[in-house]
DSSP file (Angstrom, degrees, kcal/mol; ACC not computed):
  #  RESIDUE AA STRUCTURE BP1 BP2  ACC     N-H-->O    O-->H-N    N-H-->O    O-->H-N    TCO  KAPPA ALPHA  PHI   PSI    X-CA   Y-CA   Z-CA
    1    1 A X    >>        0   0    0      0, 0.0     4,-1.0     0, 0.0     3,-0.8   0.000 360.0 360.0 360.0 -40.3   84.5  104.2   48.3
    2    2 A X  H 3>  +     0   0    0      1,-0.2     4,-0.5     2,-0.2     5,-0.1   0.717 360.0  60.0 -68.4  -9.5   83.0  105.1   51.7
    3    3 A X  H 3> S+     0   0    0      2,-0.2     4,-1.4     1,-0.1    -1,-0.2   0.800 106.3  43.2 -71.9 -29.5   82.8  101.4   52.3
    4    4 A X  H <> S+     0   0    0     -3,-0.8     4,-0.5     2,-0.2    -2,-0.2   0.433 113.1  57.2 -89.2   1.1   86.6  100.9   52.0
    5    5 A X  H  X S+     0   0    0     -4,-1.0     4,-1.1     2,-0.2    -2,-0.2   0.534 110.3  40.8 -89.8 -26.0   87.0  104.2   54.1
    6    6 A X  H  X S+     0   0    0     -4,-0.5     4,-3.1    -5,-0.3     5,-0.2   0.952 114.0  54.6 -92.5 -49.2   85.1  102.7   56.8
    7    7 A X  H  X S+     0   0    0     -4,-1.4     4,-1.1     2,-0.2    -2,-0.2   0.756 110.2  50.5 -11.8 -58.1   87.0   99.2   56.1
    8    8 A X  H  X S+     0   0    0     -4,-0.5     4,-4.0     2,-0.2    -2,-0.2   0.952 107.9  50.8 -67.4 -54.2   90.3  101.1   56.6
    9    9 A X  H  X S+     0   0    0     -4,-1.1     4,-0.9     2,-0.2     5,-0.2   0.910 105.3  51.5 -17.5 -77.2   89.3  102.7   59.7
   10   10 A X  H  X S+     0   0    0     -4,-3.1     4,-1.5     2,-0.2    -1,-0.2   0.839 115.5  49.7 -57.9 -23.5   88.2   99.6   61.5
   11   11 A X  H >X S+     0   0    0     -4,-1.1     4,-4.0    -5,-0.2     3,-1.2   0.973 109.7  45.5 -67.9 -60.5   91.8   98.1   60.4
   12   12 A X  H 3X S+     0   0    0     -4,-4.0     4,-0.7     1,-0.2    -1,-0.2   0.616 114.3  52.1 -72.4  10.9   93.7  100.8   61.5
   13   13 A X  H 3< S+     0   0    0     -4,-0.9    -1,-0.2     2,-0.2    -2,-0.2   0.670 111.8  45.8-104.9 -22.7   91.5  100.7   65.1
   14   14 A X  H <X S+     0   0    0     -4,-1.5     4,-0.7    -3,-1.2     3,-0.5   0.731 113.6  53.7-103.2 -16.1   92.1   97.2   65.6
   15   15 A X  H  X S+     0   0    0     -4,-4.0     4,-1.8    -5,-0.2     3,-0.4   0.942 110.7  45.1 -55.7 -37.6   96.3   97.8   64.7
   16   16 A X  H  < S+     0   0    0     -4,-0.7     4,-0.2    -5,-0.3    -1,-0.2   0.200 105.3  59.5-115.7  23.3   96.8  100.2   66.8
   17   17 A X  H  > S+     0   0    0     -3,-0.5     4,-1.4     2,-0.1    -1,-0.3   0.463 104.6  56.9 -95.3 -29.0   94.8   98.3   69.7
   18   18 A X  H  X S+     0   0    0     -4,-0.7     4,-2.3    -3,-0.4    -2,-0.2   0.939 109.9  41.9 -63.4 -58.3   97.4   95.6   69.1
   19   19 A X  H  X S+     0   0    0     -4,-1.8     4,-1.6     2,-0.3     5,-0.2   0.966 109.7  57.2 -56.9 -60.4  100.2   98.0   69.8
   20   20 A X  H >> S+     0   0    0      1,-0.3     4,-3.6     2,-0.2     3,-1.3   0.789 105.5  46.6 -61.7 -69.8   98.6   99.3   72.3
   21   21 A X  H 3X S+     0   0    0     -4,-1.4     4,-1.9     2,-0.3    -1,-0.3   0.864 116.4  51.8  -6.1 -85.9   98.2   95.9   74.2
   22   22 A X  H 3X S+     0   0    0     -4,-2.3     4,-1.1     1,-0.3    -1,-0.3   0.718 105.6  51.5 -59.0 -16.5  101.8   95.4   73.5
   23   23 A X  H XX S+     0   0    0     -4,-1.6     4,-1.6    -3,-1.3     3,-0.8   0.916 104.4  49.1 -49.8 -74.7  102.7   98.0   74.6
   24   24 A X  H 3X S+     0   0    0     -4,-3.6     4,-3.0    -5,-0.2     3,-0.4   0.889 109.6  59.4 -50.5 -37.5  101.0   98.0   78.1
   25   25 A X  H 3X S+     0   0    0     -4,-1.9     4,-2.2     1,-0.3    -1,-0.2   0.843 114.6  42.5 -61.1 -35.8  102.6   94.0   78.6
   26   26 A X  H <X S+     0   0    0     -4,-1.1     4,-1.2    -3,-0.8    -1,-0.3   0.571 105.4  49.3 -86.4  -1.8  105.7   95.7   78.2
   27   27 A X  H  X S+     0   0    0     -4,-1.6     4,-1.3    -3,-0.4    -2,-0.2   0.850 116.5  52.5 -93.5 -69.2  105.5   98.7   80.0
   28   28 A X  H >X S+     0   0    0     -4,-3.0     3,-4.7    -5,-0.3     4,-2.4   0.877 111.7  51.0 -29.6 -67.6  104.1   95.7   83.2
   29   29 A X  H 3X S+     0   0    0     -4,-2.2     4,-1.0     1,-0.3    -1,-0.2   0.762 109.8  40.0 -53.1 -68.3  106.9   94.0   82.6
   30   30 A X  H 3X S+     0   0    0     -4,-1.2     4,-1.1     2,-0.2    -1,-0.3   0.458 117.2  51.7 -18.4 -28.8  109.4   96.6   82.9
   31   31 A X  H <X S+     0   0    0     -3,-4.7     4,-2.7    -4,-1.3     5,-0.4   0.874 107.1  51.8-102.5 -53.3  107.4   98.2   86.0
   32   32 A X  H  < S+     0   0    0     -4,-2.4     4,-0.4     1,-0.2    -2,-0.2   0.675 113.3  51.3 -75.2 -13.4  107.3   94.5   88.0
   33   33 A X  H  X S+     0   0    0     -4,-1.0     4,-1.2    -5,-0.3    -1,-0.2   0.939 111.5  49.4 -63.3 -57.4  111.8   94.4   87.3
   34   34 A X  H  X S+     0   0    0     -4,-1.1     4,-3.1     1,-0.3     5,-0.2   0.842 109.8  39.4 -69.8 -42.6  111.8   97.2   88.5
   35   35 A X  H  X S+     0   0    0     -4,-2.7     4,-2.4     2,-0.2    -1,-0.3   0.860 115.3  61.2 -40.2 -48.8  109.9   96.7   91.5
   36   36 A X  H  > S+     0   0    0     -4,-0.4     4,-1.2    -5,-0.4    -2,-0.2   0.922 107.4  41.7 -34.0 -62.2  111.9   93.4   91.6
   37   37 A X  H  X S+     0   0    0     -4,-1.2     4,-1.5     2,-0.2     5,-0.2   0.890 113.9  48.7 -78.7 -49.3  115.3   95.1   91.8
   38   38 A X  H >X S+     0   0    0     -4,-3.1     4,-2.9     1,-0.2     3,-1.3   0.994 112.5  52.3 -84.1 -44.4  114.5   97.9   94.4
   39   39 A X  H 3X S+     0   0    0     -4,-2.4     4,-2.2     1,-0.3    -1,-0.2   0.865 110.0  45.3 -25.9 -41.0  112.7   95.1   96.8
   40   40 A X  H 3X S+     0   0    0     -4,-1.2     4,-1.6    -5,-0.2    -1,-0.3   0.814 113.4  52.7 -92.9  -7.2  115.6   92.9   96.8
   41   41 A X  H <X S+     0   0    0     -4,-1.5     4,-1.3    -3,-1.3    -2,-0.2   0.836 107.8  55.8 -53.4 -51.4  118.0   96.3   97.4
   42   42 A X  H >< S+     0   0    0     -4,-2.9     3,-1.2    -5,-0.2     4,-0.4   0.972 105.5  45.1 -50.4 -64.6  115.7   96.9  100.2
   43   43 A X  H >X S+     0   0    0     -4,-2.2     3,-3.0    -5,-0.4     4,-2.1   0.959 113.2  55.3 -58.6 -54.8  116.3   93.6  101.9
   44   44 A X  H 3X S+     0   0    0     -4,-1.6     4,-1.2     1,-0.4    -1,-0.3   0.588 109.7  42.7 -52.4 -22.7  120.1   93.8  101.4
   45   45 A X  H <X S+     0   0    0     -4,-1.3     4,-0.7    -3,-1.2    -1,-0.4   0.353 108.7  53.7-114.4  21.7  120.4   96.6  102.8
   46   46 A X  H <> S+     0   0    0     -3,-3.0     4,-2.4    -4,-0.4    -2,-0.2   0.777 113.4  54.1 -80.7 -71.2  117.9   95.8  106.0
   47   47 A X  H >X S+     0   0    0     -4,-2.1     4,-1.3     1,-0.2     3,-1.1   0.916 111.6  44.7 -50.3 -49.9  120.4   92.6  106.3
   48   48 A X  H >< S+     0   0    0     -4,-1.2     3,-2.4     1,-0.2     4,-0.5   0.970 111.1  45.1 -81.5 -58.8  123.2   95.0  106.3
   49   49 A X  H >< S+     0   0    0     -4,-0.7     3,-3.2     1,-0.2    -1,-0.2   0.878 111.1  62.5 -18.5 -38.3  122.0   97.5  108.7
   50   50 A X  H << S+     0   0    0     -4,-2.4    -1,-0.2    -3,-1.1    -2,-0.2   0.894 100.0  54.8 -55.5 -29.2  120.9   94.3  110.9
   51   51 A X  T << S+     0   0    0     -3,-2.4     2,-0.5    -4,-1.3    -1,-0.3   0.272  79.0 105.2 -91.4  27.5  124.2   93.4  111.1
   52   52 A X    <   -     0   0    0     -3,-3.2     2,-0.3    -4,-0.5    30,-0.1  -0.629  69.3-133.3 -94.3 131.5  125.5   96.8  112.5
   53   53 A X        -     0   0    0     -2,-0.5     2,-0.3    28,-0.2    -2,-0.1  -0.798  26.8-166.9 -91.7 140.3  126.4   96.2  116.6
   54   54 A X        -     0   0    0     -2,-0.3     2,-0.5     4,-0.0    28,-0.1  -0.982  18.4-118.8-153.2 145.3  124.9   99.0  118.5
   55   55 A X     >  -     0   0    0     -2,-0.3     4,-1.7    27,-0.2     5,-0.1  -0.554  14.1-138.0 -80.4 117.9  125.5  100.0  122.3
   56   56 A X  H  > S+     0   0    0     -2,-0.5     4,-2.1     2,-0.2    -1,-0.2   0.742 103.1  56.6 -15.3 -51.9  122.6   99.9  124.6
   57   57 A X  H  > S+     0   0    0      2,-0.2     4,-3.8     3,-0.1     5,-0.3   0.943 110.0  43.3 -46.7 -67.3  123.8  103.3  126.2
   58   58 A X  H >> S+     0   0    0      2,-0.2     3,-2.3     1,-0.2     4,-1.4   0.900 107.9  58.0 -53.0 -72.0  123.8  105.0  122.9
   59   59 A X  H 3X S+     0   0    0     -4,-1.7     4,-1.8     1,-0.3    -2,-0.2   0.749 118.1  39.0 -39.2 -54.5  120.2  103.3  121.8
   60   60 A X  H 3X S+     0   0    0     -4,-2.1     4,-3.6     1,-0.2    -1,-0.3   0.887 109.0  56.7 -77.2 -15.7  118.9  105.1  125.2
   61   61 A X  H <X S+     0   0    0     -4,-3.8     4,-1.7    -3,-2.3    -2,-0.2   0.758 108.9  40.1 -89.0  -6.4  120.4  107.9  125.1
   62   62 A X  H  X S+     0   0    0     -4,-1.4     4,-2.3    -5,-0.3     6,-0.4   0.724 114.3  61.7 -78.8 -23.3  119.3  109.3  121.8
   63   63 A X  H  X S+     0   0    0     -4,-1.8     4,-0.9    -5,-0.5    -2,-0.2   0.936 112.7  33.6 -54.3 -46.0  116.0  107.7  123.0
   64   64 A X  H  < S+     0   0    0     -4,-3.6    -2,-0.2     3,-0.2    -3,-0.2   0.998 118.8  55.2 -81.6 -47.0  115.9  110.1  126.1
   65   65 A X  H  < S+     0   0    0     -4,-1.7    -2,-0.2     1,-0.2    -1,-0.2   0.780 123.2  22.2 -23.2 -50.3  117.6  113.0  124.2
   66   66 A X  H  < S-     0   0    0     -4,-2.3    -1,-0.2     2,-0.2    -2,-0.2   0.573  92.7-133.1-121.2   0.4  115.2  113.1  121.6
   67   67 A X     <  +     0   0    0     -4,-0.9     2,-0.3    -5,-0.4    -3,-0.2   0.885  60.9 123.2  58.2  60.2  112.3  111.6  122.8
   68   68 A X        -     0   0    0     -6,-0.4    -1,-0.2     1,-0.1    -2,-0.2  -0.932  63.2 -66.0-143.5 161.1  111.6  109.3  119.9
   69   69 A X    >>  -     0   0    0     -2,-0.3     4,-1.2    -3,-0.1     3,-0.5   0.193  29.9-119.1 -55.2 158.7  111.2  105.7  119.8
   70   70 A X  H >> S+     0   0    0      1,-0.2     4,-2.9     2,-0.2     3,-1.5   0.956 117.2  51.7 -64.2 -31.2  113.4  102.8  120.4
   71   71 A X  H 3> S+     0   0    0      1,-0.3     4,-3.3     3,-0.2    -1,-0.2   0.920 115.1  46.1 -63.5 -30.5  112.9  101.6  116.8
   72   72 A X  H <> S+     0   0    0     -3,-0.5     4,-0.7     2,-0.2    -1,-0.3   0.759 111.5  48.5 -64.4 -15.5  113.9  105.2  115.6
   73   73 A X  H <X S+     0   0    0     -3,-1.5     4,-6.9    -4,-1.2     3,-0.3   0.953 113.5  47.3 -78.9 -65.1  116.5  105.5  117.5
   74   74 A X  H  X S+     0   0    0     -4,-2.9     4,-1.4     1,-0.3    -2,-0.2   0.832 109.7  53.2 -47.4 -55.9  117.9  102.2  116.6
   75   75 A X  H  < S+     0   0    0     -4,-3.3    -1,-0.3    -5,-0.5    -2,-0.2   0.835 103.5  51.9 -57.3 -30.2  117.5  102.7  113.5
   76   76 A X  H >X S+     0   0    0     -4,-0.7     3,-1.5    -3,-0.3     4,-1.2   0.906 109.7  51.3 -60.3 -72.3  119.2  105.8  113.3
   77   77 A X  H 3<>S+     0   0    0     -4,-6.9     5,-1.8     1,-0.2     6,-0.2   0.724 112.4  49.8 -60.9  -8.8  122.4  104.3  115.1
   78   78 A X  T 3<5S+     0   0    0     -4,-1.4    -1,-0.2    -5,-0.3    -2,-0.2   0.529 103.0  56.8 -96.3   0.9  122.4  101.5  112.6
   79   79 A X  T <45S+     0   0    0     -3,-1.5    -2,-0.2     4,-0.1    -1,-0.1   0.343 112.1  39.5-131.4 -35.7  122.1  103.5  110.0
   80   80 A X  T ><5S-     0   0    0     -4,-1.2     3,-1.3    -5,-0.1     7,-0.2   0.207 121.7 -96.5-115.4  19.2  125.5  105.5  111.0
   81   81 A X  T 3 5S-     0   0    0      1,-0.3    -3,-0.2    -5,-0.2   -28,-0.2   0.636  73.5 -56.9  85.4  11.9  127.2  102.5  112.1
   82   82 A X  T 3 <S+     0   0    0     -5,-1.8     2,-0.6    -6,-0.3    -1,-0.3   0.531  94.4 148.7  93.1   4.8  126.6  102.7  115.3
   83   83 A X    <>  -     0   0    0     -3,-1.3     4,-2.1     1,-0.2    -1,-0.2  -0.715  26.9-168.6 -93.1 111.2  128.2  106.2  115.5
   84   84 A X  H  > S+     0   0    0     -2,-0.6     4,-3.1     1,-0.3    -1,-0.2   0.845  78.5  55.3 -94.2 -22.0  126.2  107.9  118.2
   85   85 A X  H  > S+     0   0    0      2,-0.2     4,-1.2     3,-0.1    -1,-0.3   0.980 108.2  42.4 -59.1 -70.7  127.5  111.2  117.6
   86   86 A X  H >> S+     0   0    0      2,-0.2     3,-3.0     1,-0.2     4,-1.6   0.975 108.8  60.7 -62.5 -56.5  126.7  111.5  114.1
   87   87 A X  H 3X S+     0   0    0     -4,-2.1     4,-3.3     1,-0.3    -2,-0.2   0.896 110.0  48.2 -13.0 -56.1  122.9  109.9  114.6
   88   88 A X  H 3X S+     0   0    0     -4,-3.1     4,-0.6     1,-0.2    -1,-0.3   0.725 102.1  55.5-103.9  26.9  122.4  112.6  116.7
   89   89 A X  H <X S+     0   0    0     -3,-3.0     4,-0.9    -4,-1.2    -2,-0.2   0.780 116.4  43.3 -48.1 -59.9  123.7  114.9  114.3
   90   90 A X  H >< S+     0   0    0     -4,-1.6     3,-0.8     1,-0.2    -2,-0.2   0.887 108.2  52.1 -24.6 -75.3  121.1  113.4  112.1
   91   91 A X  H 3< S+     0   0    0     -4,-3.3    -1,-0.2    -5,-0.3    -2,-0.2   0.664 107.4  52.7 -57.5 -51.8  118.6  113.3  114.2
   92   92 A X  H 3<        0   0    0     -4,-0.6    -1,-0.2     1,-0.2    -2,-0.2   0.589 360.0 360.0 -63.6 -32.1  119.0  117.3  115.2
   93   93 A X    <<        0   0    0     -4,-0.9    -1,-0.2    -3,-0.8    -2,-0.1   0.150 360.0 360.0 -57.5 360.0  118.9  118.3  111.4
């Protein structure tokens, strides 16, 4: 009997290595869609920001205001439509 106890053992260690293994492929899979999904969100909403018009004037004057860089700045007014008032609402918070 301890031979078919030890028998049983090595089955149930190589089932539940199987699982395991499927497990993990599906768990990747699941992890690299998701990844997938927020990447292409990301760009879409990069392209939309990109397409936001934003006034030179505003871009420096939160620059000089707040002493942070143009890409922050910029980003910040593209981010609020261009709305310079609320950015540096933002910005002040």
């Amino acid at each position: 009997d301890s031979g078919a106890a030890d028998l049983e053992r090595v089955t149930d260690y190589a089932e539940e290595k199987e699982i395991q293994s499927s497990n993990l492929e599906t768990a990747m899979s699941v992890i690299g869609d998701r990844r997938s999904r927020e990447q292409k969100a990301k760009q879409e909403r990069e392209k939309e920001l990109a397409k936001v018009t934003i006034k030179k004037e505003d871009l420096e004057l939160i620059m000089t205001e707040m002493e942070i860089s143009r890409a922050a700045a910029e980003r910040s007014l593209r981010e609020h439509m261009g709305n310079v008032v609320e950015a540096l609402i933002t910005l002040t918070n």
